[in-house]
C-alpha positions as CSV (number, residue, x, y, z in Angstrom):
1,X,90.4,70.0,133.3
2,X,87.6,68.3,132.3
3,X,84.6,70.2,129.9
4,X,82.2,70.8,132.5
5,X,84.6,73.0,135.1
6,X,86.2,74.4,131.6
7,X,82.5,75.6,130.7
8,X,81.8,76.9,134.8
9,X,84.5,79.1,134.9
10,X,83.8,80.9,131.7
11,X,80.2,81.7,132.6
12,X,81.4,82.7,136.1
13,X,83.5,85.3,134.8
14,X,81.0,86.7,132.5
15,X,82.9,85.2,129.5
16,X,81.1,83.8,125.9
17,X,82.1,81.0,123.9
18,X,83.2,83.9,121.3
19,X,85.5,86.0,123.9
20,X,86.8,82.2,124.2
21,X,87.6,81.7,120.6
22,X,88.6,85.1,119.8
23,X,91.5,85.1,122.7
24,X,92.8,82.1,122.0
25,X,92.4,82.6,118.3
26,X,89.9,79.5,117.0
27,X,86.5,79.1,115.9
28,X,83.2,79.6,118.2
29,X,82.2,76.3,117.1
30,X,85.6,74.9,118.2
31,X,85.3,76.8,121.8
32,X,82.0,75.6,122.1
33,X,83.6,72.0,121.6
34,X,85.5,72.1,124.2
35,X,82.6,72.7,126.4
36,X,80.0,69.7,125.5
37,X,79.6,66.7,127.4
38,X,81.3,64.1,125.9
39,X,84.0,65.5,124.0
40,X,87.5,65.4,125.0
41,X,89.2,67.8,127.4
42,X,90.0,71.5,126.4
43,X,93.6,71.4,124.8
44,X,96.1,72.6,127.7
45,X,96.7,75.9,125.5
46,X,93.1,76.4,126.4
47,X,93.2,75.4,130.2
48,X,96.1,77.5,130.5
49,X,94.8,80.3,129.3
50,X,91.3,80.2,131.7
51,X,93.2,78.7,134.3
52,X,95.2,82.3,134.2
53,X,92.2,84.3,134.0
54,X,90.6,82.3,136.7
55,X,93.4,83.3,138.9
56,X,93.3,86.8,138.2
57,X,89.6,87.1,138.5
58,X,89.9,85.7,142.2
59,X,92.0,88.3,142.8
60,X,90.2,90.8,142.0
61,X,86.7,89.3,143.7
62,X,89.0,89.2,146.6
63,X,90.5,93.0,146.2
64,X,86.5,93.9,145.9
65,X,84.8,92.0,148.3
66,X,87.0,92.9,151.0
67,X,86.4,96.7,150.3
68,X,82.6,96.1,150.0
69,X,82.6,94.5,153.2
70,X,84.3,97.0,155.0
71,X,81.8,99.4,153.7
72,X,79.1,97.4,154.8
73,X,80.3,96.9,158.3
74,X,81.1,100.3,158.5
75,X,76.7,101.2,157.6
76,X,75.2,98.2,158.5
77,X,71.7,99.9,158.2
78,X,72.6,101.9,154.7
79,X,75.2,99.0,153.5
80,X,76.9,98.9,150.0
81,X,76.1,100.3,146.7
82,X,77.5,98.0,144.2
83,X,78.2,99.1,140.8
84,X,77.1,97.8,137.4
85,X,78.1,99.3,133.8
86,X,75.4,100.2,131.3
87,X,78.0,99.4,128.5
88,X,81.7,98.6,127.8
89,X,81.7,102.4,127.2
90,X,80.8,103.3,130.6
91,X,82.7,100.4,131.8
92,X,86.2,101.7,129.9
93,X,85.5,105.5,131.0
94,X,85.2,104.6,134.7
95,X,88.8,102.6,134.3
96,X,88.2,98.9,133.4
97,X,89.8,98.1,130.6
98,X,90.2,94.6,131.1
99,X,86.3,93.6,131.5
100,X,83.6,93.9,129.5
101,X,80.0,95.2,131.1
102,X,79.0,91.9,131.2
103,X,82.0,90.7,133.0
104,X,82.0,93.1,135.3
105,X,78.2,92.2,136.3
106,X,79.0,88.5,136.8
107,X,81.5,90.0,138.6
108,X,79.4,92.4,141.0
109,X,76.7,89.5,141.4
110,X,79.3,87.0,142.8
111,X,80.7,90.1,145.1
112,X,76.8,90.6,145.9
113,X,76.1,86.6,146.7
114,X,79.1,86.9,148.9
115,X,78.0,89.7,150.7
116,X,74.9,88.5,151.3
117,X,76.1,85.1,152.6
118,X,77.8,87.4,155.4
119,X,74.6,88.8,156.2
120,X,76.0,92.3,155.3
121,X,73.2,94.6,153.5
122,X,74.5,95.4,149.5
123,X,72.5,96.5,146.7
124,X,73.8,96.9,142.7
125,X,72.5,100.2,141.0
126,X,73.6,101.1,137.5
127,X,76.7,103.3,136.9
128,X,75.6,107.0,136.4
129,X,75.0,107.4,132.8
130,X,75.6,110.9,133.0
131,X,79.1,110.6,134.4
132,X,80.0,108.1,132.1
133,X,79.5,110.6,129.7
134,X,76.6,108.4,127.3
């Protein structure tokens, strides 16, 4: 994996250099590194790792999208509410663990694009503060 597609799929998923460094235990500066045109290739510990999370993270856009679209289809004229977190809090008290708020909103925007490639109507609204308990 070259630097350029190792740098794409991070931002894709919503990630920063530091999430990088801090999973696979390095410094920022050394992420960051792996990301810059010209330098070698990411070490394989480090293509591994993304390579894993990129595989998961299709899953889930899969798992999502599929739902949203059947929503859609089902109200063309109302479509799809797509959700976005106003914080990790919100974002861990409605269940996801695993992502960040800003994960899960370069999450919701490639689930959006998709959606709107499909011609199916979608819109992204904020998760309800109030149930989220902020």
């Amino acid at each position: 994996m070259n630097t350029a597609e190792f740098k794409t799929m991070r931002e894709v998923m919503g990630l920063t250099s530091q999430n990088v460094a801090d999973a696979l235990g390095v410094n920022v500066r050394t992420a960051r590194r792996w990301e810059h045109y010209g330098s070698p290739p990411p070490p394989s510990s480090a293509v591994n790792w993304i390579t894993t999370l990129w595989e998961e993270y299709l899953e889930k856009v899969a798992t999502i999208l599929a739902g949203a679209k059947e929503l859609a289809e089902k109200s063309p004229t109302q479509g799809v509410l797509l959700s976005r977190y106003v914080s990790d809090a919100a974002a861990r008290a409605a269940g996801e663990s695993d992502m960040t708020a800003w994960q899960y909103g370069a999450l919701m925007g490639i689930i959006k694009f998709n959606l709107n490639l499909m011609d199916l109507k979608c819109s992204v609204g904020w998760y309800p503060v109030k149930e989220a308990g902020l």
